[in-house]
C-alpha positions in Angstrom: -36.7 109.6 -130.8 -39.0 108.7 -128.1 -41.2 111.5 -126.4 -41.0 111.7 -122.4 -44.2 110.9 -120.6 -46.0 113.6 -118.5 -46.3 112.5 -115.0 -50.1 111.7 -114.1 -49.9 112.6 -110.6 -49.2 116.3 -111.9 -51.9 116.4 -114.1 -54.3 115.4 -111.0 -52.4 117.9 -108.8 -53.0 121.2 -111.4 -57.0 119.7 -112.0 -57.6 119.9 -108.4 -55.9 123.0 -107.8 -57.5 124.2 -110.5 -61.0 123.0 -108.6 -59.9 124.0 -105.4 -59.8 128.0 -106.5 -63.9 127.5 -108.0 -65.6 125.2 -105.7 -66.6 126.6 -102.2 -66.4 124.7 -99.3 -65.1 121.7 -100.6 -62.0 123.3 -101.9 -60.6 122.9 -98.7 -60.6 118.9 -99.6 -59.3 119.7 -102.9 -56.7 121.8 -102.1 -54.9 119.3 -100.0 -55.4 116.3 -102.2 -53.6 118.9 -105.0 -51.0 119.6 -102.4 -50.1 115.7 -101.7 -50.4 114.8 -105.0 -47.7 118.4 -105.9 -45.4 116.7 -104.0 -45.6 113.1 -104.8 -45.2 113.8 -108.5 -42.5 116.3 -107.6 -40.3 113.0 -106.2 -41.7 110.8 -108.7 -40.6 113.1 -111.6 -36.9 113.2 -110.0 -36.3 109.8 -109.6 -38.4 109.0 -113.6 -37.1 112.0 -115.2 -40.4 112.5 -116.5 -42.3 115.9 -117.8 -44.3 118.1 -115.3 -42.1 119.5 -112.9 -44.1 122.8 -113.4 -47.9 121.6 -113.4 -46.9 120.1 -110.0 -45.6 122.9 -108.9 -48.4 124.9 -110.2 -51.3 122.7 -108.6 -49.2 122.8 -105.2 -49.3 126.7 -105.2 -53.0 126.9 -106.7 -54.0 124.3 -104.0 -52.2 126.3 -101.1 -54.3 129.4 -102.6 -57.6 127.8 -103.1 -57.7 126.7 -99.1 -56.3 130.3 -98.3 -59.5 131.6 -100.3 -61.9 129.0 -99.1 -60.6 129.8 -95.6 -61.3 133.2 -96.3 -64.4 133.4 -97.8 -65.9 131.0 -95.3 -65.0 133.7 -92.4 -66.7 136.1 -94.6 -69.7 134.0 -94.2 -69.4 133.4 -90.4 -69.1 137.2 -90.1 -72.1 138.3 -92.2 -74.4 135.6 -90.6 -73.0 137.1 -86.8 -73.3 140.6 -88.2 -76.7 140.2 -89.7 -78.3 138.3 -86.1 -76.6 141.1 -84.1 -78.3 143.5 -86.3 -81.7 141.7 -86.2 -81.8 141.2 -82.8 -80.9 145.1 -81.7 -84.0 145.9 -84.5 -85.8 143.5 -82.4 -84.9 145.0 -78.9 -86.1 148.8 -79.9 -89.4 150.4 -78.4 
């Protein structure tokens, strides 16, 4: 009995979806390489019949979740650093 293969491209997409959740800034990057490779192995594992429908679908959702949260945190940032000079410079302007 011969054991099905486990596409690669899923594995890469899950790693980097994975990666894209933990690693500021650059998750943005990662997140979309996940999401290209999510889809590529999706069509490969039709036409192969190979395992790993569901880490491919699992790195495309963690990749499209990891640029949601990088987005988001990175407006965060913006915010805090235009709060905090606002603030600075009314401190600044009083007698």
């Amino acid at each position: 009995m011969e054991q099905q293969k486990t596409n690669t491209k899923a594995v890469v997409s899950l790693t980097l979806g994975i990666l894209s959740l933990l690693v500021p800034f650059i998750g943005i990057l990662l997140g979309v390489i996940s999401i290209v490779f999510g889809r590529l192995s999706a069509k490969e594992i039709l036409q192969t019949g190979e395992k790993g429908k569901s880490l491919a679908t699992a790195g495309l959702i963690f990749g499209i979740i990891g640029i949601i949260l990088t987005v988001i945190w990175i407006l965060f940032a913006l915010l805090g650093i235009f709060a905090f000079s606002t603030f600075e410079t009314e401190i600044q302007e009083m007698p």
